[in-house]
RODO-2510 file (C-alpha; in nm, 4 decimals, decimal comma):
residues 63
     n   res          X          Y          Z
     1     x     0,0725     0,8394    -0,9759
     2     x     0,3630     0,9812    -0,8243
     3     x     0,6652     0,7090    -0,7264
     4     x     0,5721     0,6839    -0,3720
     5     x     0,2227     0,6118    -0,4664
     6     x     0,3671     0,3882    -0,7479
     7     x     0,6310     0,1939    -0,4932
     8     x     0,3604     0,1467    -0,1958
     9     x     0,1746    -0,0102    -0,4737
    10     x     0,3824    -0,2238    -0,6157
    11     x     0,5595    -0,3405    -0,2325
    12     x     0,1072    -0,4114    -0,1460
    13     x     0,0831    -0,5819    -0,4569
    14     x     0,3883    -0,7965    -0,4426
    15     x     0,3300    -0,9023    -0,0709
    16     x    -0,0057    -0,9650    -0,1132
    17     x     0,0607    -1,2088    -0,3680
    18     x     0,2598    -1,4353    -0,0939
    19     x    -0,0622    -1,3595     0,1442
    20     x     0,1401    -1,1418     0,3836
    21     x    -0,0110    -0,7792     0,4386
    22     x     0,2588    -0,5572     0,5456
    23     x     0,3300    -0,3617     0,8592
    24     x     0,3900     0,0004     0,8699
    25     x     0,7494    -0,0694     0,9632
    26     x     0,7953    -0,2755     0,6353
    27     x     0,6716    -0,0339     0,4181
    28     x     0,8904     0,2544     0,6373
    29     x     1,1846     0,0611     0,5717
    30     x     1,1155    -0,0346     0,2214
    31     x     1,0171     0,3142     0,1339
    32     x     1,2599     0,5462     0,3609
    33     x     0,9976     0,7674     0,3983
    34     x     0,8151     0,8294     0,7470
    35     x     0,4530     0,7228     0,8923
    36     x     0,2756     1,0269     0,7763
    37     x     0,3852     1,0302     0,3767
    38     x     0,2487     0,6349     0,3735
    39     x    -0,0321     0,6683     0,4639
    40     x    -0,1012     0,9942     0,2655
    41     x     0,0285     0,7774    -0,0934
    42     x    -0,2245     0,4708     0,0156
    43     x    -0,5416     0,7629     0,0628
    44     x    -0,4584     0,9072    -0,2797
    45     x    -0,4385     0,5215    -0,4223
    46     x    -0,7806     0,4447    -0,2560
    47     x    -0,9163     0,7870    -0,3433
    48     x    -0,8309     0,7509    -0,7007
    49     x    -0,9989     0,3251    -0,7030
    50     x    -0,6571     0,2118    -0,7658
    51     x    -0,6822     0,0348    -0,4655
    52     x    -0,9142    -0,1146    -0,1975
    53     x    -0,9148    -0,2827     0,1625
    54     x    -1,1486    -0,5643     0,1608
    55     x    -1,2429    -0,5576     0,5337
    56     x    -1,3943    -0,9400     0,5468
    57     x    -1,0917    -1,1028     0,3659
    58     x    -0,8785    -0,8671     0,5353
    59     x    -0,6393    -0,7874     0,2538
    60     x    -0,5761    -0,5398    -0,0788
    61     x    -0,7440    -0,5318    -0,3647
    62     x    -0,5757    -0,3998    -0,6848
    63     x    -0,7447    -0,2224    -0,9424
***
């Protein structure tokens, strides 16, 4: 997992604990890195099972 990967993770995991999925703005300014290198870290994470969108509940599931 490289640290992107690792700190979208752990900003998913920690929001999602308080209910709250965040926007693509939060995790731009949380990360300082643009649109594009998001949401390539989250399709590794779901590509390796490490994480999933539950599409009913609407919100992340952690492996």
């Amino acid at each position: 997992m490289t640290d992107l990967e690792r700190k979208v993770y752990r900003i998913l995991y920690n929001m999602s604990r308080f209910r709250k999925n965040p926007s693509m703005e939060d995790l731009k300014r949380k990360t300082g890195k643009s649109e594009a290198f998001i949401r390539k870290a989250v399709k590794n994470l779901m590509s390796r099972e490490e994480l999933t969108w539950d599409k009913e509940k609407r919100e992340w599931k952690f492996k």
